[in-house]
N, C-alpha and C positions, 0 to 999 in steps of 0.2 A: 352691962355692956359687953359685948362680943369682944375678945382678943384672938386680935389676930393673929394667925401663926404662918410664919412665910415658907410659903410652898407654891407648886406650880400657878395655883390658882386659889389665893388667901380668902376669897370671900366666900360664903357659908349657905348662903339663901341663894344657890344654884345647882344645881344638880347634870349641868352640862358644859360647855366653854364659856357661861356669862359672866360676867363679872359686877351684875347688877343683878337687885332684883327685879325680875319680869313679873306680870301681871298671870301670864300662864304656871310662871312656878306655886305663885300666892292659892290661884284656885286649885293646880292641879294636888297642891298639898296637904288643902285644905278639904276638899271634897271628894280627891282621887278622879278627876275624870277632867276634861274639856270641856269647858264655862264659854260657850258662845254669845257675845253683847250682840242683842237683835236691833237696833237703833227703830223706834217709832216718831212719830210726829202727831203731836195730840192739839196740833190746833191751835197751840198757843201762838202767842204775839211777846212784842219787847216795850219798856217803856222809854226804849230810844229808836222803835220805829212809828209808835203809835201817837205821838206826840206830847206825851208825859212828861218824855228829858229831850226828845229829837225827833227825828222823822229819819235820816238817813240811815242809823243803825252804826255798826262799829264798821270801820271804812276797809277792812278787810272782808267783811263777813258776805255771803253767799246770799241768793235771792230766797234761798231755802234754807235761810237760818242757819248753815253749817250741817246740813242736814243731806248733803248731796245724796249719800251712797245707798238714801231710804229707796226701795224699788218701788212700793206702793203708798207713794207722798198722800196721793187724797183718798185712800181707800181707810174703812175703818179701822181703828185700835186692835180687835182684837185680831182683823185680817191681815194687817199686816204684822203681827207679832207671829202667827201661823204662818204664813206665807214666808216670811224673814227664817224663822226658824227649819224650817225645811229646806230652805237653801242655805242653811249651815252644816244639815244634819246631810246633807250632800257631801259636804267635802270630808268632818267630823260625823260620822253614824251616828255614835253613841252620847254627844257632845251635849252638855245643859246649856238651860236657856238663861240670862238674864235679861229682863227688858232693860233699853235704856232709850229714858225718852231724850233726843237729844238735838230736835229741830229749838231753835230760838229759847224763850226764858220759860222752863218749863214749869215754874213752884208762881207764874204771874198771872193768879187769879184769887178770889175769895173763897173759904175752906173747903164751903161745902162745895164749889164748881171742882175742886182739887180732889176732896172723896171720892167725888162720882168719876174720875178718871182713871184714879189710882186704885184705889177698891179692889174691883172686877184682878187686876192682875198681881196681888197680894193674896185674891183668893185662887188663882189657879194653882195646877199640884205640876202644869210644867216649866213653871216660873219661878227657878231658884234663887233670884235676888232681883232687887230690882234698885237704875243708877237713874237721877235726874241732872239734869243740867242747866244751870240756872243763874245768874247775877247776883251777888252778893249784897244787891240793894233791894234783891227780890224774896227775899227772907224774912219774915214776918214771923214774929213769936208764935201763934198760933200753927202755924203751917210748918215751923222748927218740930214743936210737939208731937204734932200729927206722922211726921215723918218719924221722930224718934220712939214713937209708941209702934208705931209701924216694922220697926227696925228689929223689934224683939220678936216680930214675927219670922222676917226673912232678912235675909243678907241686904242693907240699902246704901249706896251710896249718892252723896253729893258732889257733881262737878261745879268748879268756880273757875272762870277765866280771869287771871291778873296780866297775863302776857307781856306784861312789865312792868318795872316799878320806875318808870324815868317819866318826870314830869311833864317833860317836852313829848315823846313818845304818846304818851297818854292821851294828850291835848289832840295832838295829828290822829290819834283814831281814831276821835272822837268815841271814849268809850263811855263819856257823861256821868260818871261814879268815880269815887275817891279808890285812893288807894288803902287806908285807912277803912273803909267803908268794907273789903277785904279781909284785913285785918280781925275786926271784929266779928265778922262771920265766920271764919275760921277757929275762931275761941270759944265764938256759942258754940259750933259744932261739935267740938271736944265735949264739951259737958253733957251730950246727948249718946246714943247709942247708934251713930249715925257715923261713916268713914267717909273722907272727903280730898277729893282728888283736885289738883289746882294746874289749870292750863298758863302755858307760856310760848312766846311763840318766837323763833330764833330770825335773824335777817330783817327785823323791823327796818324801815326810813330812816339810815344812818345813825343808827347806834349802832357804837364800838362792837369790837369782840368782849371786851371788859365788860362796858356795860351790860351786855347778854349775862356773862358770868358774873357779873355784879346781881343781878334779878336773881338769881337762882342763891348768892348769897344772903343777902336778903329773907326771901322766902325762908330760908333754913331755918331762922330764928323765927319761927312761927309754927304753931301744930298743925300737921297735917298728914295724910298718910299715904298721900301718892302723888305723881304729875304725871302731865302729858307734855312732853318736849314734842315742839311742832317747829318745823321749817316754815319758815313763810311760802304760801301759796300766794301767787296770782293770779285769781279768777276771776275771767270774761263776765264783765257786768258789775264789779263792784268797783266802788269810790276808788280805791288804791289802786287799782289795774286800770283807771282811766288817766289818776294824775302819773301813773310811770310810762305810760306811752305818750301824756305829753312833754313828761321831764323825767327820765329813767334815773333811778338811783341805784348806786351800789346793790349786789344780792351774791351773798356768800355762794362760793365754788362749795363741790362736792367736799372738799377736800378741806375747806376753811370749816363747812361744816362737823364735821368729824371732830377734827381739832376743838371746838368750842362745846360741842357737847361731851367730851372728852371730859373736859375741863371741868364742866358743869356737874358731872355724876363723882367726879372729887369731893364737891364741896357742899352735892346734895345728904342728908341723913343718912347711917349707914344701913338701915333696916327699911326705908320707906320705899315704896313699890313704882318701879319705872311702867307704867302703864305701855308710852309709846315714845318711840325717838326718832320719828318722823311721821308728818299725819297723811293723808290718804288726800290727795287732787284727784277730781274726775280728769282723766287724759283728754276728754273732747272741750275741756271749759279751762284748762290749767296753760295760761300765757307763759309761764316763768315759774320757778327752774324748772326745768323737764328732765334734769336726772331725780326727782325727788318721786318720779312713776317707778320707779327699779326700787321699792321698799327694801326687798333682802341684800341688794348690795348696799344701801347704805348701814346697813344694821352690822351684815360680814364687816365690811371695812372698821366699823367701833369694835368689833368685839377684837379684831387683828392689830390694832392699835392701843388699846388698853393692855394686851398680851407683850404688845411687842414692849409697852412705857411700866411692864408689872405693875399696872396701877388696878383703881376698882374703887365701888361705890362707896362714898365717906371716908376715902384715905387721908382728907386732908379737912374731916368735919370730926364727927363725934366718937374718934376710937379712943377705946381707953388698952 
């Protein structure tokens, strides 16, 4: 384990004012260059929208599976990974590609329907790794295998949404899978050659600030080697943005925000990779909060806040 040595800025896996690790440090370190996530939509379904565990889906989630920011939703695979990938290399010139398939439950099919998806962009030479996303009820040993044989070919990772571990929370989001259910797919994961990213999402339907930073403690005792810290969005069309315009609940200030993810990258691992610390709302579909559209200022405000409490990732988890 890292010791840490107190100076301006004690944490190690940064290379500029962060005080966590970012997702851009991980690849930029690893590969030397800018790792663009091209997000595709391969068609899949959920088995809590398709009637399996439910029909309505997670009572936050998006008509497009969480998949808003795809620009070409019904265009093919490998069009939209070309077409995505050019308007990265737009902003990034020289930037690689990872696919990440990332509409609804992407590993919820049988092997071979999974090969014939996956295959094709495993084989291309401008497809540096490639990330799925997927429910941890949607994991099936054979399809763990596939991915982890897969893995030794290219960089792969697995997203899994726990977004909390509060019973009551769970229930109201109708997520139709244990938490436990979680648990153990995060363990298979480990024994594979497979790296695995675990979603959570801050401002739920009246759980505490504790409670938030309870999830993230939690989690900690479990392997795993990244998260996405997400702000609650509310988006026009889905289950939760209809019951808060009939009975509005609570939703953290910018500012409350801060403070709890503050809190949260305390108590996260001190080496595990902060993917994101606010997710992406479409502006034209996002009811609530609308300072969560201004990504860099909430990001300046954690990094000026950490600076100012000299705190940083795992100060209060696994230092030795």
């Amino acid at each position: 384990m890292v010791t840490v040595i107190e100076m301006n800025n004690p944490y190690p896996f940064s290379n500029d004012n962060k005080r966590y690790q970012t997702m851009n440090y991980y690849f930029r370190t690893k590969y030397g260059k800018k790792v663009a996530k091209v997000p595709l939509n391969a068609g899949f379904t959920c088995p809590n929208r398709d009637g399996t565990k439910g029909t309505r889906g997670c009572t936050f989630c998006s008509e497009k599976g969480s998949g808003d920011s795809i620009l070409k939703f019904d265009q093919d695979l490998q069009t939209q990974y070309e077409q995505g990938l050019a308007r990265m290399r737009k902003k990034w010139p020289d930037c690689l590609g990872f696919a990440y398939f990332q509409s609804y439950t992407n590993t919820y099919a049988d092997l071979e329907t999974i090969k014939k998806i996956y295959d094709p962009f495993y084989a291309r030479e401008d497809v540096l790794g490639v990330c799925i996303a997927t429910r941890a009820d949607c994991l099936e040993d054979e399809v763990l295998q596939y991915f982890s044989d897969k893995a030794k070919e290219k960089e792969t990772w697995i997203e899994i949404g726990l977004q909390s571990i509060h019973k009551k929370t769970i229930q109201n989001l109708n997520r139709c899978h244990s938490t436990e259910e979680i648990w153990d797919a995060l363990n298979r994961i480990q024994n594979t050659e497979i790296k695995s990213c675990v979603h959570i999402i801050n401002s739920l339907p009246y759980e505490t600030k504790q409670e938030m930073i309870d999830t993230v403690k939690e989690l900690s005792k479990h392997p795993f080697d990244a998260i996405k810290i997400h702000m609650l969005h509310l988006i026009q069309n889905t289950t939760m943005a209809k019951e808060y315009k009939e009975s509005p609940f609570p939703i953290l200030s910018l500012e409350e925000y801060i403070d709890v993810v503050v809190q949260q990258l305390e108590y996260l691992p001190y080496d595990c990779i902060i993917e994101r610390l606010t997710g992406d709302g479409m502006a034209d579909d996002l009811i609530a909060p609308k300072w969560t559209i201004k990504k860099t200022i909430v990001t300046n405000e954690i990094d000026k806040k950490m600076a100012r409490e000299n705190t940083w990732q795992g100060k209060k988890s696994r230092i030795s």
